[in-house]
N, C-alpha and C positions, 0 to 999 in steps of 0.2 A: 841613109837616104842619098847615098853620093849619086851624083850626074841629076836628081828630081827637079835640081831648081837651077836653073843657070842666066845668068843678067844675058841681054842680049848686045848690050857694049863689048860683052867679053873681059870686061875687067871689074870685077865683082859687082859691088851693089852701089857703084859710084853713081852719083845725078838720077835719081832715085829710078833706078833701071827697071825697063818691067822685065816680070818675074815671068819665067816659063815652067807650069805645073803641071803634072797632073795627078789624079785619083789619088794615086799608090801612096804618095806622100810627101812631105818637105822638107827641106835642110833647117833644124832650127837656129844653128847658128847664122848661114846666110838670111833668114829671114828678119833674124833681128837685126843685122849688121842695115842689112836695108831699112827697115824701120828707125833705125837711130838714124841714119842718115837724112832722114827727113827732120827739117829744123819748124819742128811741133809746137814751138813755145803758145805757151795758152794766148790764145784762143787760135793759134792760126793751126789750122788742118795741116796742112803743106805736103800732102801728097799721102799722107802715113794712111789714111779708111781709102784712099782710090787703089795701096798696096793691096789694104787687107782683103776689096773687094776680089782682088784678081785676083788673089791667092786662096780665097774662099769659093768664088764660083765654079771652078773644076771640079772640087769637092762635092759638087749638086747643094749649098747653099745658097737660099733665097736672102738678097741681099736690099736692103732698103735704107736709104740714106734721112737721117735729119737734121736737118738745118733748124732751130731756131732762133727765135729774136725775144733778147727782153727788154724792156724800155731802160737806157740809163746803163748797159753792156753789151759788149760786140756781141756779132753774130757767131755762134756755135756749132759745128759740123757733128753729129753723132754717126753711129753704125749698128745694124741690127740687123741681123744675118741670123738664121733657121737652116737647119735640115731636117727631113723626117717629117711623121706627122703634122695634120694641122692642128689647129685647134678642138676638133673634132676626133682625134683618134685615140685610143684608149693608153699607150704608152705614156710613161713618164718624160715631163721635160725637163734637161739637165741643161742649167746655163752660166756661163764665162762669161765674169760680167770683169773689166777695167777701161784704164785710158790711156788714151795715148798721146795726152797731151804733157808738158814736161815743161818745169819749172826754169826761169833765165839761168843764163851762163855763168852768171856774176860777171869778176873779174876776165877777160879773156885770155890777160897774161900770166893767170896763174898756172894755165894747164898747159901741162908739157907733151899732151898729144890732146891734137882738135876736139873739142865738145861733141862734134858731129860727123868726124871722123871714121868713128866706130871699128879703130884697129885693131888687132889680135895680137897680143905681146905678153909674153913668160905665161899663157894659156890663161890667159885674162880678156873681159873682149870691152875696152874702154870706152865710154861716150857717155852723154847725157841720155836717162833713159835706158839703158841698158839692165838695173836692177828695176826702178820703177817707173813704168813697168811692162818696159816693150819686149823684153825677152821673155816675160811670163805670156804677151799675148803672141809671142810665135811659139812658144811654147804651146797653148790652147791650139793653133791650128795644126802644130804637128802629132801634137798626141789626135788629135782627132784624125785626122790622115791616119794615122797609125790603123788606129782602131776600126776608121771604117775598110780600111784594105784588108782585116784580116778579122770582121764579125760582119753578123748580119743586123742592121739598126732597130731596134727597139724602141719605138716613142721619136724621141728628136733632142738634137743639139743646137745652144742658141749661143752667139754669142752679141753680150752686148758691149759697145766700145764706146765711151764718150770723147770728147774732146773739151770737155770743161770739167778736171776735176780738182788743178791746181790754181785754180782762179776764183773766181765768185759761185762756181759751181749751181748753178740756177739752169741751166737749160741743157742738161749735160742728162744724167741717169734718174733724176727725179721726175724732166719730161719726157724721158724715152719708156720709165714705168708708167708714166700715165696713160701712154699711147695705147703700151704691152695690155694694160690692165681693160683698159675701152675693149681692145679682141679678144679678149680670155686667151692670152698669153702668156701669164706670169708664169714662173716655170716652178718644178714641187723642189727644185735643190739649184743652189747657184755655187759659186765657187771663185772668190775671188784672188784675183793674185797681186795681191799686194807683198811685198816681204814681207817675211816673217821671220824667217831663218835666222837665227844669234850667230849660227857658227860654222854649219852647214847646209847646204841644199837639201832639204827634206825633213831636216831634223825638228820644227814645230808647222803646224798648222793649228791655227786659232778657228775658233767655232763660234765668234761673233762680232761682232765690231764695235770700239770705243764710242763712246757719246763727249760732248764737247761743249762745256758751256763758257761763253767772252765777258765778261764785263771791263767795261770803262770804271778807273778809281779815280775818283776829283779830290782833291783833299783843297779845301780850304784855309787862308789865315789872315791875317792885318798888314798891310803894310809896314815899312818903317826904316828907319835907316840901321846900318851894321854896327853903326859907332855907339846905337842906344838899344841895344836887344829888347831888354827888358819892356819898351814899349810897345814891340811888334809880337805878332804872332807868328811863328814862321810856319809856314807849311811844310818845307821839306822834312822838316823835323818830324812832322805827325806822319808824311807818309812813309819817314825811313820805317818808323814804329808800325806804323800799319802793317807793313812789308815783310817785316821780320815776323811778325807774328802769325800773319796768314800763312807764309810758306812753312812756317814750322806744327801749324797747326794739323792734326791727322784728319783726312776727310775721309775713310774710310779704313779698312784692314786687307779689302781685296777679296779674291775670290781662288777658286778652285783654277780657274785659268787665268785671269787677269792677275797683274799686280796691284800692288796700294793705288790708290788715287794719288795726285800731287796739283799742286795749286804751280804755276810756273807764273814769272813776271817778265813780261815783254815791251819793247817801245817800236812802235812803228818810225819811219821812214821822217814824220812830222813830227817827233817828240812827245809824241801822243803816250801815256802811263796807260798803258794795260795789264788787268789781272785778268791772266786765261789760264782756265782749266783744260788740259790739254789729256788728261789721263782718266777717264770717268770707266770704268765698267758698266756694263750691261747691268743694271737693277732689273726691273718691273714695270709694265706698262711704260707712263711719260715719266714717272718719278725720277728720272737719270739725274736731273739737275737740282732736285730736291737737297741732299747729304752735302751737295756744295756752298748752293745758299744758305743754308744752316751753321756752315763752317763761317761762310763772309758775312752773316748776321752777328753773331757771338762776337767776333774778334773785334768786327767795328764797332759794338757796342761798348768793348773797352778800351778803346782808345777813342771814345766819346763822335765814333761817327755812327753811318746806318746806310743798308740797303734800300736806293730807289727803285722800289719795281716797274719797270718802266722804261724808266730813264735810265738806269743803269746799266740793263743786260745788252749787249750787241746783238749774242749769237745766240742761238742754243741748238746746237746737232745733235739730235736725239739718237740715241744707241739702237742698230737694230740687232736681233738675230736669228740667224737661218735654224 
């Protein structure tokens, strides 16, 4: 697609330059390079859906912007962009669902070329955002360019794009299905681009997505001083025990695409002990979180603790699949 896309500074996709498109199709390296360069960290937009709108409208996509608000988190920018059929026409609808929002920098002096830079070196194209997952959504607009330059449209192409997916993720793709679903929108096949690839570009795509359940672990004991153990209870003691046991415990065997389950042990930012289940396959209906509280039942029952339902669980992200 060389000459498709050109910044209008003349010097690539610096100060997030607008894009000149049309039909025929896009550079998807220059679109991602522009897209990193937009500094997305959740929740702020920062230009990356005002990209994607101008790079999708030449395309003949109907473009629709949402903002929402939940009480108690910033406000959320989303993107939901159509071609083709409406609601009413008998073709299939296929839809590009990700985000374009993108986790902090950390450290800034660890990196030896800018976060948001998004330079091209030994044929690498470095930034934040660049795997997940801004160049999989310039990747969606240019395979679609592709395709509509050189077929005739069948049904319609959607893509949806949040901007809350590495945050509290509450007004991002859950509100923007709610919306979809109110106009008989949903689409019969989606397709997300999240990584996948172990080793190269193409070499897996997964056919459904993990489920995720959080619990808080409290472990309780007695005070007491170091000099007279035997008077105190210590708790680090019970949770080291607790610890060991859960993570070694199997919470499942896995499946035909997924791997094993794994129980992982994390500490927040405030010293906070969490047990998160970070590895859950697709079961059956809501039962996803089921095989794991059964695991954190058992274990704490032998080392003389117990599951609060209730009080104990934080999260629970239910596994979906297409």
């Amino acid at each position: 697609y060389e000459g498709l896309v050109e910044a209008v500074d003349g010097e690539g996709m610096a100060d997030n330059a607008t894009l000149r498109l049309t039909p025929a199709g896009t550079d998807v390296i220059e679109l991602t390079r522009a897209l990193v360069r937009c500094e997305s960290v959740t929740p702020v937009e920062a230009g990356a859906l005002q990209l994607l709108e101008k790079a999708l409208t030449p395309l003949g996509f109907r473009c629709e912007r949402m903002d929402f608000t939940e009480k108690g988190t910033d406000d959320v920018a989303n993107l939901y962009a159509r071609v083709g059929q409406d609601k009413d026409g008998n073709g299939k609808h296929f839809c590009f669902a990700g985000h374009s929002d993108v986790v902090p920098v950390g450290d800034l002096s660890s990196w030896t070329i800018g976060p948001f830079a998004a330079e091209l070196s030994a044929g690498y194209l470095f930034g934040r955002g660049a795997a997940d997952m801004k160049g999989a959504i310039a990747a969606f607009v240019a395979g679609t360019a592709q395709y509509l330059r050189d077929n005739p449209l069948q049904g319609s192409i959607s893509l949806l794009i949040t901007g809350d997916e590495e945050g509290p993720a509450v007004d991002g793709t859950v509100r923007v299905l709610q919306w979809m679903q109110e106009r008989g929108q949903i689409p019969d096949f989606c397709l997300v681009g999240e990584p996948t690839c172990p080793v190269q570009l193409g070499d897996m795509v997964k056919i459904g997505r993990r489920g995720s359940v959080n619990m808080k672990l409290e472990v309780f004991g007695t005070q007491g001083h170091v000099a007279y153990p035997h008077r105190a209870d210590n708790p680090v003691h019970r949770l080291i025990g607790a610890v060991a046991a859960l993570t070694a415990a199997p919470v499942d065997a896995g499946t035909d695409w997924f791997e094993p389950s794994t129980l992982q042990i994390m500490y927040s930012l405030t010293g906070e002990r969490r047990l998160t289940e970070t590895a859950l396959p697709w079961l059956s209906g809501f039962a996803e979180s089921q095989p794991v509280r059964g695991v954190v039942q058992r274990v704490l029952a032998g080392v003389g603790g117990e599951l609060v339902e209730g009080g104990g669980v934080v999260e629970d992200r239910r596994g979906l699949r297409q």
